[in-house]
VMD Tcl script that builds the backbone (N, CA, C; Angstrom):
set m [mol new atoms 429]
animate dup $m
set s [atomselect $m all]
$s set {name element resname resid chain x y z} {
  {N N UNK 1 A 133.677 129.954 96.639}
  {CA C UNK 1 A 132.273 129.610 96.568}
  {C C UNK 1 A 131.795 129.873 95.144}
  {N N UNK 2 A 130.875 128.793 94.567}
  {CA C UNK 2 A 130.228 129.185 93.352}
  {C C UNK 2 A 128.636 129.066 93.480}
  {N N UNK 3 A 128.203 129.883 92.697}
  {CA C UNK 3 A 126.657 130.146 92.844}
  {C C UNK 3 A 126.069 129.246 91.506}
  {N N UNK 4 A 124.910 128.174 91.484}
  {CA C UNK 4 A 124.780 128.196 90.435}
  {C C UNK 4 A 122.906 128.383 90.125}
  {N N UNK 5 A 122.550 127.994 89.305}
  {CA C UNK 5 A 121.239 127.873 88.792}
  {C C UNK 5 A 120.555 127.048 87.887}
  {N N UNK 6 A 119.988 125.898 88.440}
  {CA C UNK 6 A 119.829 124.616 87.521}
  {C C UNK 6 A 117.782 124.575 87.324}
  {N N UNK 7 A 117.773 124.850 85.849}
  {CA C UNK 7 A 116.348 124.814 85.831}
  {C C UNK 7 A 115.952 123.400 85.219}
  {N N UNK 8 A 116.427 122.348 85.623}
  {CA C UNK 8 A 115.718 121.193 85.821}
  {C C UNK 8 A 115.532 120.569 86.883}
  {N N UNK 9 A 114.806 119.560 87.338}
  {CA C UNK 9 A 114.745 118.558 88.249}
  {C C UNK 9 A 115.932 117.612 88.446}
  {N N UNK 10 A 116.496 117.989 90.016}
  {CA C UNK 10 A 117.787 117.110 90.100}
  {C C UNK 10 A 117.307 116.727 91.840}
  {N N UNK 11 A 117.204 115.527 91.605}
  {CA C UNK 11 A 116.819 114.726 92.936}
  {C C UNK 11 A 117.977 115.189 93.874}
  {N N UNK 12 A 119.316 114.422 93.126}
  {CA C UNK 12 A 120.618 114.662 94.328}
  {C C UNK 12 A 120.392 116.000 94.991}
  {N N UNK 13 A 120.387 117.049 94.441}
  {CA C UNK 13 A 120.501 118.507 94.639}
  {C C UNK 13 A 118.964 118.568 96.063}
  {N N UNK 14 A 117.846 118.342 95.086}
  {CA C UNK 14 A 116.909 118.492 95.952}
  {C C UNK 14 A 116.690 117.423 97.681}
  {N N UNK 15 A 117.486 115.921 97.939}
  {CA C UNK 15 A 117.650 115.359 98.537}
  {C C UNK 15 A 118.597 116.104 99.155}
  {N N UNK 16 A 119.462 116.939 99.351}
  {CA C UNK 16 A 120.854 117.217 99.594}
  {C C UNK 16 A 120.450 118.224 100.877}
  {N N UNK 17 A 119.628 119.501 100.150}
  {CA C UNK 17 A 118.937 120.422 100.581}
  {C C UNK 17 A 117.754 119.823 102.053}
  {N N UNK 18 A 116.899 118.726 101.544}
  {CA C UNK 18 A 116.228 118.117 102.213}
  {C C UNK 18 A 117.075 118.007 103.297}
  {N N UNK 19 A 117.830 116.841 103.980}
  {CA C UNK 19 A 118.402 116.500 104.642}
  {C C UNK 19 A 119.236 117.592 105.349}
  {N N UNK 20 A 119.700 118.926 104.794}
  {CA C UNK 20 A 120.293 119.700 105.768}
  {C C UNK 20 A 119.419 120.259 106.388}
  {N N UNK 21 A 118.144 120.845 105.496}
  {CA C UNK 21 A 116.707 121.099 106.790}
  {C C UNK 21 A 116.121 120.176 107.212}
  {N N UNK 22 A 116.119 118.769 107.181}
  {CA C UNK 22 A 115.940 118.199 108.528}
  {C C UNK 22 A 117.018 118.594 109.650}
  {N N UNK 23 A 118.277 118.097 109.690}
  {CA C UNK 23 A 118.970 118.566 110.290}
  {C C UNK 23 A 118.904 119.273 111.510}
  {N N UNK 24 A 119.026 120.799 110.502}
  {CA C UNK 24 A 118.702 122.229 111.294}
  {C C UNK 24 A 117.435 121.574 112.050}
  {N N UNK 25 A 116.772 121.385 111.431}
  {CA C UNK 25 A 115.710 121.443 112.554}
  {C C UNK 25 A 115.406 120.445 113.554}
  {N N UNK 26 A 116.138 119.147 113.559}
  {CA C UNK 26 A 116.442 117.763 114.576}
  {C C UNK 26 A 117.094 118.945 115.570}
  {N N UNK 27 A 118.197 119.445 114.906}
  {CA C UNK 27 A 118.611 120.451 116.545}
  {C C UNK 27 A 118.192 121.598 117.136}
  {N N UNK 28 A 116.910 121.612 116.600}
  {CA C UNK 28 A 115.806 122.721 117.601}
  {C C UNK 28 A 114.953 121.890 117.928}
  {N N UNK 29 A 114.158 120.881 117.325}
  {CA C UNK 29 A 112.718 120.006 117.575}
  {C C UNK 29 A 113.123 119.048 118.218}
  {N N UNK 30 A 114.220 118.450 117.703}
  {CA C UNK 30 A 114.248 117.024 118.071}
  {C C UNK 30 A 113.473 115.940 116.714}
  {N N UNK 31 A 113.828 114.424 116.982}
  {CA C UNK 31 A 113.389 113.644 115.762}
  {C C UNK 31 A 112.229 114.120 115.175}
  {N N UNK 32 A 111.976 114.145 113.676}
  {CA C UNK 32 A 110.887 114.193 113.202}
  {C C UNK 32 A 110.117 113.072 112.984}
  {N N UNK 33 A 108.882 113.092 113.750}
  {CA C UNK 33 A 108.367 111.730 113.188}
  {C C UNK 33 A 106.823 112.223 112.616}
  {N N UNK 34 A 107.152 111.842 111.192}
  {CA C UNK 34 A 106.034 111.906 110.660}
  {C C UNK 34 A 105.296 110.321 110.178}
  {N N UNK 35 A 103.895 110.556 110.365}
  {CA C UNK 35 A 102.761 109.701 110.665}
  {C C UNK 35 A 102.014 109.821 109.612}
  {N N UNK 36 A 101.691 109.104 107.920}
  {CA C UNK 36 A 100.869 109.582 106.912}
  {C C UNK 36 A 99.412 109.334 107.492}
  {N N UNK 37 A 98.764 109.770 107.217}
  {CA C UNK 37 A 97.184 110.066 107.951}
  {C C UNK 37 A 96.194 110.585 106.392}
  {N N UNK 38 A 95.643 109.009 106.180}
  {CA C UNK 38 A 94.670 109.350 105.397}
  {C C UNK 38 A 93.162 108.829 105.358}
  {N N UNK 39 A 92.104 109.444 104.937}
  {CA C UNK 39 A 90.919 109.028 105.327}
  {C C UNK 39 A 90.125 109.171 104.000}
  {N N UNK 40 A 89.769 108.059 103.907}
  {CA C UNK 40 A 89.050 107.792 102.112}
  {C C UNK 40 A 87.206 107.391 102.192}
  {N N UNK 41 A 86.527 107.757 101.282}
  {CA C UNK 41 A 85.170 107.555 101.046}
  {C C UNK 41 A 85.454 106.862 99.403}
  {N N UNK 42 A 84.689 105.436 99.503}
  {CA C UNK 42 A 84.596 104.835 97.843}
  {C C UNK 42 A 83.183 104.642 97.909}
  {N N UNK 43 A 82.469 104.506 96.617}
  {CA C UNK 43 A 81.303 104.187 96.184}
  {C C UNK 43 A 81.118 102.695 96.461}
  {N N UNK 44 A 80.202 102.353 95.743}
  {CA C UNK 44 A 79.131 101.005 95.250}
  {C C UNK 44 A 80.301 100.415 94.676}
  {N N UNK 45 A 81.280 100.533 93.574}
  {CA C UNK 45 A 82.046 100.224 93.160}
  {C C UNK 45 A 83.834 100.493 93.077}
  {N N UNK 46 A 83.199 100.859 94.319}
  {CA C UNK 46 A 85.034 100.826 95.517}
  {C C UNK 46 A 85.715 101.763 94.673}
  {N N UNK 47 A 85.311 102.915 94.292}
  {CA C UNK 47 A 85.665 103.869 93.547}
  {C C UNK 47 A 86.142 104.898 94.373}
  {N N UNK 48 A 86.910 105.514 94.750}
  {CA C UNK 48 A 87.590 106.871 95.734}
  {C C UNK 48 A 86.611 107.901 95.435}
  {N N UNK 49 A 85.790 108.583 95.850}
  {CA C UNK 49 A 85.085 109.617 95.581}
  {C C UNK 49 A 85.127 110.785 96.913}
  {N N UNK 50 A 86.262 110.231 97.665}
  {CA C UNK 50 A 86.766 111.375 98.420}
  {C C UNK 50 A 87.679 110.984 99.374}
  {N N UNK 51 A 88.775 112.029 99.778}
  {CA C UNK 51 A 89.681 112.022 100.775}
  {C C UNK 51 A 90.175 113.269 101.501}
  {N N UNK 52 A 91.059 112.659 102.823}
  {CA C UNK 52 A 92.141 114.052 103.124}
  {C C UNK 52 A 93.262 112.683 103.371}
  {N N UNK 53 A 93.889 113.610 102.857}
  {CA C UNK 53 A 95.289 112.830 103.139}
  {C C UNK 53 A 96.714 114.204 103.843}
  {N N UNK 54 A 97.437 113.625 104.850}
  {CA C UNK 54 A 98.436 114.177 105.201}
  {C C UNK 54 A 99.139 113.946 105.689}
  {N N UNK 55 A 99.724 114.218 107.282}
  {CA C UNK 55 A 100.317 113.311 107.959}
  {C C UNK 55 A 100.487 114.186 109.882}
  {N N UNK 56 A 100.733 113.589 110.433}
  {CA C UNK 56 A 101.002 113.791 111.555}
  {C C UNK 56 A 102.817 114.328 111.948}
  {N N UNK 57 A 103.002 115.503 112.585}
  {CA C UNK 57 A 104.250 116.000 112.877}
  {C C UNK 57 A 104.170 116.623 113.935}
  {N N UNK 58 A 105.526 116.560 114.775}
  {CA C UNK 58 A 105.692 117.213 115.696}
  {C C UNK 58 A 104.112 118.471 116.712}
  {N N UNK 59 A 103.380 117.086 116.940}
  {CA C UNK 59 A 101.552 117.234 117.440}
  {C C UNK 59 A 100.862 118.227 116.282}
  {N N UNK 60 A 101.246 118.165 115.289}
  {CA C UNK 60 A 100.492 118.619 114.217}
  {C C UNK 60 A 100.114 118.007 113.240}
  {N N UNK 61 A 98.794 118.101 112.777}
  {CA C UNK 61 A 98.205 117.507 111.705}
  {C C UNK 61 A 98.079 118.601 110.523}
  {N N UNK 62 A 99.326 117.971 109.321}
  {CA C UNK 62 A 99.673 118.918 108.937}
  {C C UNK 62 A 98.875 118.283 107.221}
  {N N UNK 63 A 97.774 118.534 106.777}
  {CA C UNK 63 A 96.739 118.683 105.716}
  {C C UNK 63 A 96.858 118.664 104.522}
  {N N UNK 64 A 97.386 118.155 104.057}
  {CA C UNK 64 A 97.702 118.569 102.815}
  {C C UNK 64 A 96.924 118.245 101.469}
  {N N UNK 65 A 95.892 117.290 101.417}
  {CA C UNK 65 A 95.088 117.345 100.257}
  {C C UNK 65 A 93.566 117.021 100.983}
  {N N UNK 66 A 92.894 118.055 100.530}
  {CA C UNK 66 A 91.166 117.377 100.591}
  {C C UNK 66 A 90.524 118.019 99.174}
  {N N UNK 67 A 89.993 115.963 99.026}
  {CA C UNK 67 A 89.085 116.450 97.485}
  {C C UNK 67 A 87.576 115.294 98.031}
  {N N UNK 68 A 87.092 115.948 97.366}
  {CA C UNK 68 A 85.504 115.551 97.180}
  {C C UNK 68 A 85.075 115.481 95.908}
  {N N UNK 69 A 84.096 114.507 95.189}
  {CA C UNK 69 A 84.230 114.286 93.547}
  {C C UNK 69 A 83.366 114.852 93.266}
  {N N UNK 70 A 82.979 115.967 92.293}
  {CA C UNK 70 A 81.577 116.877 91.890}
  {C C UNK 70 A 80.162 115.734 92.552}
  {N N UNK 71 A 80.313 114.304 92.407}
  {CA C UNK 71 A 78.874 114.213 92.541}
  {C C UNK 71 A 79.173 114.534 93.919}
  {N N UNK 72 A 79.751 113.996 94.702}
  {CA C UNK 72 A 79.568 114.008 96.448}
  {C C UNK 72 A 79.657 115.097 96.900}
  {N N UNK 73 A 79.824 116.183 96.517}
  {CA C UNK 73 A 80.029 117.451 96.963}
  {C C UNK 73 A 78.325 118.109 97.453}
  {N N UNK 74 A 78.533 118.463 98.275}
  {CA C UNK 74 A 77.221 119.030 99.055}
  {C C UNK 74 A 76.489 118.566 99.912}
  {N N UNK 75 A 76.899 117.147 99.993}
  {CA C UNK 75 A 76.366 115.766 100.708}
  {C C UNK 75 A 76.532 115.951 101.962}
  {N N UNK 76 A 77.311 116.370 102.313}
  {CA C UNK 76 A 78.250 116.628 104.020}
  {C C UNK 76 A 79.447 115.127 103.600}
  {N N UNK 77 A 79.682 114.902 102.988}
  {CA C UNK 77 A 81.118 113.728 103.261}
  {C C UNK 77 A 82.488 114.583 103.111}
  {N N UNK 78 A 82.396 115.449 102.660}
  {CA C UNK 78 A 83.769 116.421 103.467}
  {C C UNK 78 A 83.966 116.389 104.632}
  {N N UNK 79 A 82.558 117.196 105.379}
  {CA C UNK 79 A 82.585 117.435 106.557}
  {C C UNK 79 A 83.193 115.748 107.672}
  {N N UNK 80 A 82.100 114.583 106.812}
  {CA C UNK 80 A 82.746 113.266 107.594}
  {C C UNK 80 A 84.130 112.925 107.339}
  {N N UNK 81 A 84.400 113.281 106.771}
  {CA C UNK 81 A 85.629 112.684 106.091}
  {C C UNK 81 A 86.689 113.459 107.091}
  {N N UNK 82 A 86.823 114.890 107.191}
  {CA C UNK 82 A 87.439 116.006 107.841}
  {C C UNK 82 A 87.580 115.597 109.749}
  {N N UNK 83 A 86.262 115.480 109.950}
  {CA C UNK 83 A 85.833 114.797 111.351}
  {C C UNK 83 A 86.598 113.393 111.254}
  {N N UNK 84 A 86.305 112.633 110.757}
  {CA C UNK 84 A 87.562 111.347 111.010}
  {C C UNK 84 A 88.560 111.317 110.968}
  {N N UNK 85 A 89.413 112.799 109.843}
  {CA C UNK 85 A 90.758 112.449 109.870}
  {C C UNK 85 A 91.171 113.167 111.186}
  {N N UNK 86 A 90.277 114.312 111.843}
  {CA C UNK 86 A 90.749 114.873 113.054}
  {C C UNK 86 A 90.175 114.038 114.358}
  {N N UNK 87 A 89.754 112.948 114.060}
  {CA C UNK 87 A 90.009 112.167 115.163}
  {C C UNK 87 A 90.838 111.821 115.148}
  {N N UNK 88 A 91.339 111.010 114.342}
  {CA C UNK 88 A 92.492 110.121 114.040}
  {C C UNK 88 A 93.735 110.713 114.978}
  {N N UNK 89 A 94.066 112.260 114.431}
  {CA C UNK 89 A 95.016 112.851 114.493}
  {C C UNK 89 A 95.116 112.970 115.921}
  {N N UNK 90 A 93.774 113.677 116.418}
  {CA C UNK 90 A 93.821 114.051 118.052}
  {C C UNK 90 A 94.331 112.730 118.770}
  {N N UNK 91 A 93.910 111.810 118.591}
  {CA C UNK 91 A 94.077 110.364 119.097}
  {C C UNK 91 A 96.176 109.970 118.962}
  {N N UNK 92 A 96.383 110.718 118.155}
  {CA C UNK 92 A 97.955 110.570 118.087}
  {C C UNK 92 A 98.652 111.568 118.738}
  {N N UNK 93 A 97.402 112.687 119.723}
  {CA C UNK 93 A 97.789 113.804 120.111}
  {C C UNK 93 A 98.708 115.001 119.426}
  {N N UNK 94 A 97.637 115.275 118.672}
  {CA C UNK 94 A 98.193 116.636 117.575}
  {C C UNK 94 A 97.158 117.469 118.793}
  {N N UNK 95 A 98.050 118.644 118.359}
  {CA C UNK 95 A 97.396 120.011 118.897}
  {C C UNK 95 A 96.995 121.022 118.329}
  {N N UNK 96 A 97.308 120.496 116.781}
  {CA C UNK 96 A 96.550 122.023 115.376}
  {C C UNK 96 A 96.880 121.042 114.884}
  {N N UNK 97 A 95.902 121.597 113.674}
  {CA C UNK 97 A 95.726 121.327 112.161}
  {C C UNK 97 A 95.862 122.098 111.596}
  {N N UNK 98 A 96.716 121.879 110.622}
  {CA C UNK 98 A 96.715 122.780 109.641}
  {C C UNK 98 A 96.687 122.815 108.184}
  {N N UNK 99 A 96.539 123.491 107.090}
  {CA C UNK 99 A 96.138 123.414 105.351}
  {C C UNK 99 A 96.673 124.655 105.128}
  {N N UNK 100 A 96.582 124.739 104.050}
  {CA C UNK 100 A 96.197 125.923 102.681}
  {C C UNK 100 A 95.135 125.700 101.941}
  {N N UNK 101 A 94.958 126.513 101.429}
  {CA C UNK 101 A 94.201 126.596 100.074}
  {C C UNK 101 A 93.572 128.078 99.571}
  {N N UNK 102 A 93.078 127.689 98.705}
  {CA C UNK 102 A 92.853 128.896 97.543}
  {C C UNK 102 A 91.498 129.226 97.607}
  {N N UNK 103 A 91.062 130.646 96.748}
  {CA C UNK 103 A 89.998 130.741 97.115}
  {C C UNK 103 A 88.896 130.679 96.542}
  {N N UNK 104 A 89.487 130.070 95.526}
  {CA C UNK 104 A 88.034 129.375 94.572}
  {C C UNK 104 A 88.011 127.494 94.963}
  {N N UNK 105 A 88.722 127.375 96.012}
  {CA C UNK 105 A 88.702 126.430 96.906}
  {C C UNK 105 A 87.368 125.907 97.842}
  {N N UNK 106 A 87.772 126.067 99.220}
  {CA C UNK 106 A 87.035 125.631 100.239}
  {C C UNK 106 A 87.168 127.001 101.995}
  {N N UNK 107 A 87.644 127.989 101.481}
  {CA C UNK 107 A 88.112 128.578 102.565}
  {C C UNK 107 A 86.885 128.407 103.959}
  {N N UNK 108 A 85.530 128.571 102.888}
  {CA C UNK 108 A 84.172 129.194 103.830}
  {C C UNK 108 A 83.899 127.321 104.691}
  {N N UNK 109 A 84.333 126.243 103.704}
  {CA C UNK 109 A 83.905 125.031 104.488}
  {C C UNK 109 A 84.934 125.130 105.034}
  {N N UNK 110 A 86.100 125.325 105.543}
  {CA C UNK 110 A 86.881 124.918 106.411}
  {C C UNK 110 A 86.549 126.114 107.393}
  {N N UNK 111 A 86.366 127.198 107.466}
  {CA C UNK 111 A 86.051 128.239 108.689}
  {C C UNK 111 A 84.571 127.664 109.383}
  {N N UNK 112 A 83.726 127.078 108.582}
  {CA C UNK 112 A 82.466 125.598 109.230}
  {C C UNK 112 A 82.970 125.014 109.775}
  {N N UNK 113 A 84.322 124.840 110.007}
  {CA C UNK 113 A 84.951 123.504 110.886}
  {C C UNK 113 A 85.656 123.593 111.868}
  {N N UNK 114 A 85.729 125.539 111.844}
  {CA C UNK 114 A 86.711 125.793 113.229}
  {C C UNK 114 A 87.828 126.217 112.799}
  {N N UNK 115 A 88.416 126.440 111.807}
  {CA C UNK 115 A 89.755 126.662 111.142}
  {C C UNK 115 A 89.735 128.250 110.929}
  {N N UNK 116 A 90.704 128.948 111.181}
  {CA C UNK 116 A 90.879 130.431 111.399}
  {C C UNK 116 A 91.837 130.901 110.142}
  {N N UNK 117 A 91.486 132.125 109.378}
  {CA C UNK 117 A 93.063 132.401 108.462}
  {C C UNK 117 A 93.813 132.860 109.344}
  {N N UNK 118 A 95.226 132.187 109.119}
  {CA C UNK 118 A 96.356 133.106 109.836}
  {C C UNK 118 A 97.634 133.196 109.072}
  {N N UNK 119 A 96.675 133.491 107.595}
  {CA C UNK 119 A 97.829 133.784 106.601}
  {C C UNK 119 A 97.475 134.084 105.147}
  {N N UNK 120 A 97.369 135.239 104.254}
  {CA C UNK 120 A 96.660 135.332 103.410}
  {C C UNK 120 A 97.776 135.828 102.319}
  {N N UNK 121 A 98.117 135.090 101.194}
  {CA C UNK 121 A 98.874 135.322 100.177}
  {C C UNK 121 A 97.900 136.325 99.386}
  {N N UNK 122 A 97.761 137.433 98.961}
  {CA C UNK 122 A 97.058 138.105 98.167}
  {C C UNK 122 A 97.124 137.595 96.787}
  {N N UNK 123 A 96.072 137.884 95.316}
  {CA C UNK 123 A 95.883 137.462 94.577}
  {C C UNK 123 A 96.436 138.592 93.270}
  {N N UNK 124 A 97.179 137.989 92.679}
  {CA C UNK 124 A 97.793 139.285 91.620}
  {C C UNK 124 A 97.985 138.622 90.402}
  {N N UNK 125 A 97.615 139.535 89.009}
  {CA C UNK 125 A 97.342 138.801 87.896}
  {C C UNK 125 A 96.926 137.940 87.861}
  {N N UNK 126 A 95.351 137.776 88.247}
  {CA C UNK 126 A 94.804 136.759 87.792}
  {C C UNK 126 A 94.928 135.719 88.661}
  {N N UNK 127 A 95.706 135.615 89.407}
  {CA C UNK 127 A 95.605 134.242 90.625}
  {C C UNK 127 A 95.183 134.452 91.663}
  {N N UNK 128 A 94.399 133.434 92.121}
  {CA C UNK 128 A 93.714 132.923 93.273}
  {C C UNK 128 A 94.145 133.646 94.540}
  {N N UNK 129 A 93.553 134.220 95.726}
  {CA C UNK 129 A 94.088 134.187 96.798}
  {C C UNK 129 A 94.561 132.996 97.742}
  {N N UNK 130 A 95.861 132.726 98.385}
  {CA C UNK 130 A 95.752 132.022 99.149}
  {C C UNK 130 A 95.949 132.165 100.604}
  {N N UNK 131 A 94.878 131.116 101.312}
  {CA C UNK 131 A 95.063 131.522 102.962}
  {C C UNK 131 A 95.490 130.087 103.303}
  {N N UNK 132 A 96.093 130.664 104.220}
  {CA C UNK 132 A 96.663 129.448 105.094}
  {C C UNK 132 A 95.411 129.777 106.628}
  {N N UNK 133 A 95.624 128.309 107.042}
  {CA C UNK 133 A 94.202 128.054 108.162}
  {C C UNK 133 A 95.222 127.716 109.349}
  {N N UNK 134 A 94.432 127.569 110.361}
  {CA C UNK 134 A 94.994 126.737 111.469}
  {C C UNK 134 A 93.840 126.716 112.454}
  {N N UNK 135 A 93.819 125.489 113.411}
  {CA C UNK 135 A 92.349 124.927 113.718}
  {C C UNK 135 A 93.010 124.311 115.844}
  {N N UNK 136 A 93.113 125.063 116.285}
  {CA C UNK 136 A 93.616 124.274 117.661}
  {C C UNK 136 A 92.644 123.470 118.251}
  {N N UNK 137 A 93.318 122.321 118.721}
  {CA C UNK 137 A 92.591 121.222 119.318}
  {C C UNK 137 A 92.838 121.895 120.862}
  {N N UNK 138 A 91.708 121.534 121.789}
  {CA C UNK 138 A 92.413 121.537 123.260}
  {C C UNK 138 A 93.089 120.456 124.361}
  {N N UNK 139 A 93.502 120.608 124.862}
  {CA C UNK 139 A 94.348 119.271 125.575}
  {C C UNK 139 A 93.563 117.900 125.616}
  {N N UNK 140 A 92.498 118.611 126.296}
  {CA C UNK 140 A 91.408 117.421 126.452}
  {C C UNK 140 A 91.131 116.349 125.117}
  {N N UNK 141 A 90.932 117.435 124.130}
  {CA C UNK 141 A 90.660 116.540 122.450}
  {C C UNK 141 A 91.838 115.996 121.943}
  {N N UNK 142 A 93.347 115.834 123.056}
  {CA C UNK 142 A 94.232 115.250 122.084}
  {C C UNK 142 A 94.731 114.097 122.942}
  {N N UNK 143 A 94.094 113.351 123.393}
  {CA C UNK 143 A 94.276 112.166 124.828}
  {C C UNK 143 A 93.720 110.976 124.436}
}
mol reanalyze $m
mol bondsrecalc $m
mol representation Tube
mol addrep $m
């Protein structure tokens, strides 16, 4: 066996890795099917001035970007934007949602939405805290 350590970007290497944790985990879960799930706000001039984008997995809506553009911020179009993509999701029957983020972020608008920490990276030298959220739907909201 050799050990090595490559500090550049190598797709093969990183594809290689990919595919054995799918794998492992096809033989505990079963297929992965992921579902991209995104929900956009444009202006007057069809301009993006907000989204969440993520995707749907194994009944999870799993979060991965929400931005809002300085002007729209305060408006409530997070909040719409957030509410549509968790329809969407429930409607594909997810049973949590879930994100990260930081805490010069959004922690306090996403706990407005029902989302709980159930995971808090502490903040050292100078960086951000991060919490991880999670938000359960009930049976009924995923039909």
């Amino acid at each position: 066996m050799k050990i090595e350590v490559i500090n550049k970007e190598d797709k093969a290497v990183f594809d290689t890795l990919i595919e054995g944790l799918k794998q492992h985990k096809y033989e505990h879960m079963g297929p992965e099917e992921t579902v991209p799930l995104s929900v956009i706000a444009r202006d007057e001039d069809d301009n993006i001035i907000g989204g969440v984008s993520g995707r749907s997995i194994y009944r999870n809506f799993l979060i991965e970007v929400v931005w809002v553009s300085k002007q729209a911020r305060g408006t409530g179009l997070g909040r719409q934007l957030m509410d549509q993509a968790e329809i969407e999701a429930k409607k594909r029957g997810c049973l949590t949602a879930q994100l990260d983020t930081l805490s010069f972020q959004a922690p306090v608008f996403y706990k407005k939405l029902g989302f709980d920490i159930v995971g808090t990276v502490p903040g050292f030298s100078g960086s951000p805290e991060r919490y991880f959220m999670l938000k359960q739907y009930s049976m009924e909201d995923s039909q």
